[in-house]
C-alpha positions as CSV (number, residue, x, y, z in Angstrom):
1,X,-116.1,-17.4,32.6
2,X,-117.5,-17.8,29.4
3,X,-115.3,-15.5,26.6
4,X,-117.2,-12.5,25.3
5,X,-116.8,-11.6,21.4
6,X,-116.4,-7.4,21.2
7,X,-116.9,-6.1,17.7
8,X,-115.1,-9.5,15.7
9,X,-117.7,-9.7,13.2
10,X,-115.4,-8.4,10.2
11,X,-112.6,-9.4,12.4
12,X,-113.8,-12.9,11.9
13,X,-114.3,-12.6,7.9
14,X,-111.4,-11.2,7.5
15,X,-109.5,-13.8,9.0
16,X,-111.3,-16.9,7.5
17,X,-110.3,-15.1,4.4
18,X,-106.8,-15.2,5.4
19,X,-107.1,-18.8,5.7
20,X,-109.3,-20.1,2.9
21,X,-107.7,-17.7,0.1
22,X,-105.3,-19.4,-2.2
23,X,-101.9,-19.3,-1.4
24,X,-100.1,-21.6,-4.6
25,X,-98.3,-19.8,-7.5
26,X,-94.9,-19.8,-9.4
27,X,-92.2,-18.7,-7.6
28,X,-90.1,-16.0,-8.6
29,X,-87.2,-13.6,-6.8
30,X,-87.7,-10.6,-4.7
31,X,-86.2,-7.5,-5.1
32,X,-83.7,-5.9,-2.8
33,X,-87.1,-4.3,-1.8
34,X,-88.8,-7.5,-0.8
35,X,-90.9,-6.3,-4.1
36,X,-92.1,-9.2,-6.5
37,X,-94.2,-9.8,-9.3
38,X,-97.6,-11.1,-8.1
39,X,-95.5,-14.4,-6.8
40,X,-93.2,-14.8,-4.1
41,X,-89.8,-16.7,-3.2
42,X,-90.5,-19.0,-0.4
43,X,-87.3,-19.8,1.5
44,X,-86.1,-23.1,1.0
45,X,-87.7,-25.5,4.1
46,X,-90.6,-23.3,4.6
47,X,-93.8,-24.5,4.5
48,X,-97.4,-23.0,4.8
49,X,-98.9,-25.8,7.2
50,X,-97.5,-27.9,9.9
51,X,-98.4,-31.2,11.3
52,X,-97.0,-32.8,14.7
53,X,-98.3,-34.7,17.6
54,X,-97.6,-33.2,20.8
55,X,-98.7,-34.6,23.9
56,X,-100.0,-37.6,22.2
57,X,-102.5,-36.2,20.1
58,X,-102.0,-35.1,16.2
59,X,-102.5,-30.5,15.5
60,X,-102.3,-28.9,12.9
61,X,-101.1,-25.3,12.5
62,X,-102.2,-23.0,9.4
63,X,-101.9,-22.5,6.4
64,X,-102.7,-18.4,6.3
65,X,-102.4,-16.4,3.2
66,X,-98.8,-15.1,2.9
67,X,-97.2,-17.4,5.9
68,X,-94.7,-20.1,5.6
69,X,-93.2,-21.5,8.9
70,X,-89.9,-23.5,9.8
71,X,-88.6,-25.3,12.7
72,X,-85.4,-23.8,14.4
73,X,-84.6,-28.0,14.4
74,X,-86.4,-29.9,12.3
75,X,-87.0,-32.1,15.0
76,X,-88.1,-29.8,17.1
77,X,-91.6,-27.6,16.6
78,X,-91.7,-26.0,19.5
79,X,-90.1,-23.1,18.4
80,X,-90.5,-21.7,14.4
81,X,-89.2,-18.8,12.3
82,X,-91.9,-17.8,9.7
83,X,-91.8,-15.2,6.6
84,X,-94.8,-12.9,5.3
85,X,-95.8,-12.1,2.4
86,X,-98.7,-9.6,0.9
87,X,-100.0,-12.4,-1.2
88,X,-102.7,-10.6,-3.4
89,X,-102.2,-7.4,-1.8
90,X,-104.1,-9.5,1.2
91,X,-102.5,-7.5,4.0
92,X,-101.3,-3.9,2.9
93,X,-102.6,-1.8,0.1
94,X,-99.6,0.7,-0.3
95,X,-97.6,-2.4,-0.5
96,X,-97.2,-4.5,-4.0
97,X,-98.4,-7.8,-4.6
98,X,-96.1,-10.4,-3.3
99,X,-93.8,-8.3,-1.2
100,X,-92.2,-9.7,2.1
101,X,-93.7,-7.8,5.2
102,X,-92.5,-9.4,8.0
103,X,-90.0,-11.9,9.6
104,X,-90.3,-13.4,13.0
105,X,-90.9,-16.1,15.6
106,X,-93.7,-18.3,17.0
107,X,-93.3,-20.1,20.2
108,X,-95.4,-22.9,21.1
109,X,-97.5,-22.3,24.4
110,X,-100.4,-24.4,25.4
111,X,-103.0,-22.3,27.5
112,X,-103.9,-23.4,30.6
113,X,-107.0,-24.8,31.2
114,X,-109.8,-22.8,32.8
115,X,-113.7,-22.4,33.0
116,X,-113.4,-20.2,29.7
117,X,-115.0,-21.0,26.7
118,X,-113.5,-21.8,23.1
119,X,-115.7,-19.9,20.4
120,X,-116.2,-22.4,17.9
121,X,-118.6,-20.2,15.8
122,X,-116.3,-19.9,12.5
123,X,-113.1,-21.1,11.2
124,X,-111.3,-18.6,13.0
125,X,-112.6,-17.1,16.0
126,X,-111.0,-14.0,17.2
127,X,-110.9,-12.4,21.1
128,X,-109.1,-9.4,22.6
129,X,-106.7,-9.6,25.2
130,X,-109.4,-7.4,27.7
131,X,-111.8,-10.4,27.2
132,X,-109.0,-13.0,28.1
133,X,-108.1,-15.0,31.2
134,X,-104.9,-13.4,32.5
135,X,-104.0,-17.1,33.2
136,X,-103.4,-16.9,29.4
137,X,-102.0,-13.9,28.6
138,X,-99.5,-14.8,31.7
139,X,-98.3,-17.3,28.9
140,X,-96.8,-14.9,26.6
141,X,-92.9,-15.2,25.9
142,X,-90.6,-12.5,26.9
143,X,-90.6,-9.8,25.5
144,X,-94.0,-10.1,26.2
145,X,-95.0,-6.8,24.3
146,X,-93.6,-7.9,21.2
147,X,-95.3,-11.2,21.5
148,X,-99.1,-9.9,21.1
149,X,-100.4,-12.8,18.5
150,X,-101.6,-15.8,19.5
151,X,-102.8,-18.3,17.1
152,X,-103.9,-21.6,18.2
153,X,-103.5,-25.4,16.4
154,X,-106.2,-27.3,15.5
155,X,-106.9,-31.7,15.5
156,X,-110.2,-33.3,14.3
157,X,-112.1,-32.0,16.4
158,X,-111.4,-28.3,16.0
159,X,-109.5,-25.8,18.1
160,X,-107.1,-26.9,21.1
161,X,-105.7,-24.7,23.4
162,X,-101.9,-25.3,22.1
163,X,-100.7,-22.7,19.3
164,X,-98.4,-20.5,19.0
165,X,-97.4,-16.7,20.5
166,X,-96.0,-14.8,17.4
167,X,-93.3,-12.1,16.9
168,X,-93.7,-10.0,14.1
169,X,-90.6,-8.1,13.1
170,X,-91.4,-6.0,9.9
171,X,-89.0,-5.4,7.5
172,X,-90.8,-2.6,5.5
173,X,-92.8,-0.1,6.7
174,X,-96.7,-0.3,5.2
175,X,-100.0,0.3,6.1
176,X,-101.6,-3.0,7.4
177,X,-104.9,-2.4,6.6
178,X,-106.1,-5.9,5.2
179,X,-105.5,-4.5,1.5
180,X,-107.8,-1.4,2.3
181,X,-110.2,-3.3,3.0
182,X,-110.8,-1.7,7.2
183,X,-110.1,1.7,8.2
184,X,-108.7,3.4,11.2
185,X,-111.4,2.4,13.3
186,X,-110.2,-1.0,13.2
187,X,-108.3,-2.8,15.7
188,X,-106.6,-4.7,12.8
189,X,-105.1,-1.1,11.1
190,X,-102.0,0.3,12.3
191,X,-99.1,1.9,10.5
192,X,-95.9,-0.3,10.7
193,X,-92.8,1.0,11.2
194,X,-89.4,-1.8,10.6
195,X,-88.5,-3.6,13.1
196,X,-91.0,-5.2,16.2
197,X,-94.6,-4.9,15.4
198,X,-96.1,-4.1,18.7
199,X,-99.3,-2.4,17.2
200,X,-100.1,-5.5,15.4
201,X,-103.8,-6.4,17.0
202,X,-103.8,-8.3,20.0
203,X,-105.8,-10.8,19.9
204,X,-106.0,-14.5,20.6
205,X,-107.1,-16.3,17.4
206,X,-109.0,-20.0,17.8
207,X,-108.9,-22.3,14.5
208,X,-110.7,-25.1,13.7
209,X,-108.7,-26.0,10.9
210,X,-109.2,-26.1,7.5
211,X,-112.6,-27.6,6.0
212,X,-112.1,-31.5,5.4
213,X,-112.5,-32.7,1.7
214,X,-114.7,-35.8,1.0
């Protein structure tokens, strides 16, 4: 079965934004808000990509603007907790610059394999769950409407079908709306309310990785 792509075009910028924007700056406190100046307080043994080899092979896994990832046990990546942050206003325009979004989990899962195809069109290639093999979404961690994100690693090649099923838990409530920059009629808008983000889009997202440097 060979994986359809349904309306991702500006999905698909919009997410290779997410990954090629900047994401170093000073450091500085939140508020009790989550509220900062333009910067943000990354929690001590977070980090915004991840190397490991698993199953033989060396992955990668991000960076994203605003997301910074720790093992559980530092010996152990199967499981992380991660932070987010609205770096540059990248993810909510009613929300200041810097200000933590969300908490939550990512569970490493790899896919089973099956006659689909991996789009390798751009950086990050985007599909719906109604495009997917339910072998996949059969993958998804209990509860398994909480765990609606599924972002894959990456080796030298480009996308693998290991990643990671994430758990957003928002701690404010915001409009995500990609810093105003989609509307309601897209799949990525949705207001968010504290606590499990179950609107957030469900998609599965395929990465290349970041572009090598000579």
């Amino acid at each position: 079965m060979k994986i359809g792509i349904f309306n991702t075009i500006t999905l698909t910028l919009l997410m290779l934004c997410a990954c090629v924007a900047g994401m170093s700056g000073c450091r500085s406190d939140q508020g009790i808000d989550g509220s900062s100046d333009g910067v943000v307080s990354v929690p001590h043994g977070y980090v915004a990509r991840l190397e490991q080899v698993h199953d033989g092979r060396m992955i990668g896994f991000g960076p994203f603007v605003g997301y910074y990832f720790r093992p559980d046990d530092p010996g152990d990546l199967s499981r992380l907790r991660f932070v987010c942050f609205n770096e540059n206003r990248f993810y909510s325009s009613d929300m200041p610059d810097g200000a933590k979004l969300y908490e939550g989990t990512a569970v490493r899962t790899t896919l089973p394999m099956t006659d689909a195809v991996i789009p390798v069109r751009d950086r990050i290639n985007p599909v719906f769950f109604h495009e997917l093999p339910k072998d996949w979404l059969n993958t998804r961690p209990e509860p398994g409407d909480e765990f609606v994100h599924f972002h894959s690693c990456y080796n030298g090649t480009g996308s693998v079908l290991t990643g990671y099923w994430i758990r957003h838990v928002a701690v404010s409530e915001f409009t995500y709306d990609m810093g105003g920059r989609v509307g309601k009629e897209s799949p990525l808008y949705h207001r968010v309310r504290k606590g499990p983000d179950r609107d957030f889009a469900s998609i599965v997202e395929f990465d290349r990785g970041p572009e090598k440097k000579d």
